[in-house]
C-alpha positions in Angstrom: 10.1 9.7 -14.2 9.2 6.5 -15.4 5.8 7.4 -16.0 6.6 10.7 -18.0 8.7 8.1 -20.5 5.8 5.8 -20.6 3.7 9.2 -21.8 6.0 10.4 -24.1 6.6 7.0 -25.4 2.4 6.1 -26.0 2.4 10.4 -27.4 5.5 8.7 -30.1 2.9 6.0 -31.0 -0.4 7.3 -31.2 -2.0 9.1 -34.2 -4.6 10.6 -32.2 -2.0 13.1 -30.0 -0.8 14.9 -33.2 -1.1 18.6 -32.8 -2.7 18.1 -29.2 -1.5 19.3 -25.9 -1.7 16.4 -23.4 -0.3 16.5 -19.6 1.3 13.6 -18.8 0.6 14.0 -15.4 0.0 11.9 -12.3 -3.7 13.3 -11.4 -2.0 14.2 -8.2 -1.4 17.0 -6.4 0.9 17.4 -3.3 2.5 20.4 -1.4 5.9 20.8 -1.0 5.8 20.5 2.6 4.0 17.2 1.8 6.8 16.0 -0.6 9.4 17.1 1.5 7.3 15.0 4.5 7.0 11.8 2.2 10.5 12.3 0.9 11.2 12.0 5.0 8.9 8.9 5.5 10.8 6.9 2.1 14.1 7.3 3.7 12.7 6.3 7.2 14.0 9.5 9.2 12.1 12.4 10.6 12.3 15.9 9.7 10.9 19.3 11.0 9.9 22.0 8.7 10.8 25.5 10.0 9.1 28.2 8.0 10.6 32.0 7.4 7.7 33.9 7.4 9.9 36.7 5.6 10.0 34.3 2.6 6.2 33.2 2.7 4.6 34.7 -0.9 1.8 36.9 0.0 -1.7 35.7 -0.4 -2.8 34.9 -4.1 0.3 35.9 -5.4 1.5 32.3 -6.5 0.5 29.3 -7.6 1.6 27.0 -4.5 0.0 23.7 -5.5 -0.3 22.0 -9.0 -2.3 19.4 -10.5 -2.2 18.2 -14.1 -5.5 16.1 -15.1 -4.2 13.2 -17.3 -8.2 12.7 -19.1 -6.8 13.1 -22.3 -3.6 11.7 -22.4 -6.0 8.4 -21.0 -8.2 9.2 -23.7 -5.9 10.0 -26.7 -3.2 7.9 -25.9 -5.0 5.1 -23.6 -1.8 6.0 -21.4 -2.3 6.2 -17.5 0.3 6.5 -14.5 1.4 3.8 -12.7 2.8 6.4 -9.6 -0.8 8.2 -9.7 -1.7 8.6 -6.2 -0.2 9.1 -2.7 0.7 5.2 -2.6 2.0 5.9 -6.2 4.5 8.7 -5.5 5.8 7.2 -2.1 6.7 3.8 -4.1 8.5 6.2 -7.1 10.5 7.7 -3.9 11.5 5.0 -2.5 12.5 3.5 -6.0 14.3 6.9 -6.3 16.0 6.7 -2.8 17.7 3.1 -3.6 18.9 4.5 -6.9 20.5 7.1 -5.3 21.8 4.7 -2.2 23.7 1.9 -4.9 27.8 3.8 -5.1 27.4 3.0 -8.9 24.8 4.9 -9.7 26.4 8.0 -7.6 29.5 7.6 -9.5 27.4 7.9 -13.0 25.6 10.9 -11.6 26.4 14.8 -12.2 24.9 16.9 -10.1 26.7 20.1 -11.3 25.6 19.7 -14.9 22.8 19.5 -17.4 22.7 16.8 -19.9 21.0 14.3 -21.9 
């Protein structure tokens, strides 16, 4: 999150992104059975991953893994991540985790609804 700020902020502040489409992204790319094991490994605690073969997409029908090259938000906007990499994303989890873990953050936090 804090890196898609930093983005938007350095897109608010440059001249050079007007009228261009720039990912803000990490460079990154991870499965969700990855995330879901790193998420695991953050919160110290071990998980197994069952999978429903009756929900598995068939082959090349989706998209299953993403990856957003940040070369010209770097070069437009001299903007890069500072979660880019493995290393990176486990650090933004475990900031995540001990946001989550502090009672006053919880009580702040609505789950059931969209806002701003």
């Amino acid at each position: 999150m804090a890196d898609t700020v930093a983005g938007f902020i350095a897109a608010l502040e440059s001249d050079r992104g007007t009228g261009e489409v720039i990912n803000i992204g990490s460079n990154f790319e991870i499965s969700i059975g990855d995330t879901a094991s790193a998420i695991a490994e953050a919160m110290g605690t071990s998980i197994e991953i069952i999978t429903d073969e009756q929900r598995l997409r068939p082959e090349k029908s989706e998209v299953e893994r993403l990856w957003a090259s940040n070369a010209k938000a770097r070069g437009l906007l001299d903007w890069q991540p500072q979660y880019g990499s493995r290393k990176g994303f486990l650090r933004g989890l475990t900031e995540t985790i001990a946001w989550f873990r502090k009672s006053a953050n919880l009580s702040a936090y609505k789950a059931d609804i969209y806002n701003i």
